[in-house]
N, C-alpha and C positions, 0 to 999 in steps of 0.2 A: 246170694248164691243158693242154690237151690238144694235144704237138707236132704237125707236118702242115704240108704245103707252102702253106697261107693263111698261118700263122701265119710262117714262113722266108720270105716275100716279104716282109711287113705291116716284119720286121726289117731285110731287106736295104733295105727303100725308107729308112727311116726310119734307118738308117746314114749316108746320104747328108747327113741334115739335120742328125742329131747331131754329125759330125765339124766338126773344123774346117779340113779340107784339101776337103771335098765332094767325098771318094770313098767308093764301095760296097765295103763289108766283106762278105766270103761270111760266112752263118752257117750252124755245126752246131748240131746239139741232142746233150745231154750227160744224163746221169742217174747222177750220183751223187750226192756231201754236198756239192757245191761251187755256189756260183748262178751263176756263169759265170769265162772268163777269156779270154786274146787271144793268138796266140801269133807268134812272129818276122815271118810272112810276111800277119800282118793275119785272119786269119782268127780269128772268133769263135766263143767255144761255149759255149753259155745253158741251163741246168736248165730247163724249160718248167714243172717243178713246184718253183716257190717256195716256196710255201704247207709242202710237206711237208719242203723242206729249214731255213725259219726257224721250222718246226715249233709254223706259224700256222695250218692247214687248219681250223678252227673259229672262228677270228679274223678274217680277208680274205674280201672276196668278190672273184666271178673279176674284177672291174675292179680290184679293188686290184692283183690279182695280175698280170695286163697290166704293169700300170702299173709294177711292182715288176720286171717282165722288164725293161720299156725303160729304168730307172735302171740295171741293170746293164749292158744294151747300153753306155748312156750312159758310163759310168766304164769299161768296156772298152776301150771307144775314147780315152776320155779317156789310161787308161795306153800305148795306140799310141804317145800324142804324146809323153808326158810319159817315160814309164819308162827308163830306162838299166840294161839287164839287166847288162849286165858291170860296172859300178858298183856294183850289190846283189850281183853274186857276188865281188868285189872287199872289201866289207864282210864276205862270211861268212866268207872265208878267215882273217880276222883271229880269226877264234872258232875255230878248227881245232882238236879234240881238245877244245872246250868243246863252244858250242852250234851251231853256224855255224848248223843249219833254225832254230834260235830267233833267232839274230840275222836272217837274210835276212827271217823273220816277220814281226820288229819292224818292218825296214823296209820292208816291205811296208804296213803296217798303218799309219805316221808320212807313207809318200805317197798311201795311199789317201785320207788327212783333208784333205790338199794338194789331192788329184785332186776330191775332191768340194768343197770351197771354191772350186776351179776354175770347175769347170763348172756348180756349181748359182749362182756370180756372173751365170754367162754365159747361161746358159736356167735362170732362175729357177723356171718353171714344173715343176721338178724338185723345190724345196724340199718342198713337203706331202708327195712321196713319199720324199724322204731321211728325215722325220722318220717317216714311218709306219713304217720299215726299220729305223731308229735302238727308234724303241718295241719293236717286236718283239724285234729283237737284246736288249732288258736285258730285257724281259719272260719273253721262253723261254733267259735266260743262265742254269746250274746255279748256285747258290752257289759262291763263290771257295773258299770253306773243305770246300766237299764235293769239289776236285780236285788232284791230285797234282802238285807241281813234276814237271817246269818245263810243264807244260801248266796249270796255276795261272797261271803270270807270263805264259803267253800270254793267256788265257783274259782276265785284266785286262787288257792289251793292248789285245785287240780289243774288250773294253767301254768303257775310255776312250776309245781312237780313235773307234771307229763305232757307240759309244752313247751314247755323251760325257755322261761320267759316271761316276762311282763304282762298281766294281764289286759285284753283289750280296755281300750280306752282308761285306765287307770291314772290318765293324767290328769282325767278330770274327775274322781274319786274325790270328795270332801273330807272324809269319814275316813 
């Protein structure tokens, strides 16, 4: 979807409605592998190009992909409310000289399932886009057994969390 200041209003208004304090969140726009995230002081930053990052561009059309922005807005903001940053850096320290980015991961990924049961209870009219999100994630997910620990054990992670479900090919998983 193509960023631009129509598109950074249409987000900032609809901040408003998302949250649940009904305050306006500034949005940036971001381009890398990521769909979005929120940082300390409330401010959001949303991939405008979904599509190429759930590596669905022949899959969605652009209303899906809208729609697929504003889930992320939504859970963004969800984790403003919900997230306790020094709590998940308090858990990775525990993994110090193991995996600590694998551990803060996991937890990552164990409150996003939280954040989205959350909010899609509360504005329902999120569910059909959680699940189109959910599709694509197992859909464009690599085979489990064509990736290396420990991005393996994340990789199933993030398809049980927020694909909820088995991860591909895990039957044939040795390890």
């Amino acid at each position: 979807m193509k960023e631009g200041p129509a598109l950074k209003k249409i987000l900032r208004d609809l901040s408003i409605a998302l949250s649940e304090d009904s305050e306006m969140r500034d949005i940036e726009f971001r381009n890398d592998n990521e769909l979005g995230a929120i940082d300390q002081s409330s401010q959001i930053t949303i991939n405008p190009d979904h599509a190429e990052v759930l590596d669905a561009e022949d899959q969605i059309s652009e209303e899906q992909e809208f729609a697929l922005i504003i889930n992320t807005e939504s859970h963004e903001i969800e984790h403003d409310t919900v997230t306790r940053v020094e709590e998940m850096e308090e858990f990775a320290k525990e993994y110090e000289g193991k995996r600590p980015r694998l551990a803060a991961f996991i937890w990552n990924v164990i409150e996003d399932v939280y954040i989205d049961k959350r909010r899609t209870d509360r504005d329902r009219g999120l569910k059909p886009t959680m699940a189109l999100q959910s599709d694509l994630i197992r859909q464009n997910s690599d085979p489990i057994t064509d990736i290396e620990p420990p991005h393996k054990h994340a990789s199933a992670v993030l398809q049980i969390g927020k694909a909820g479900g088995t991860p591909v090919a895990f039957e044939d998983v040795e390890d």
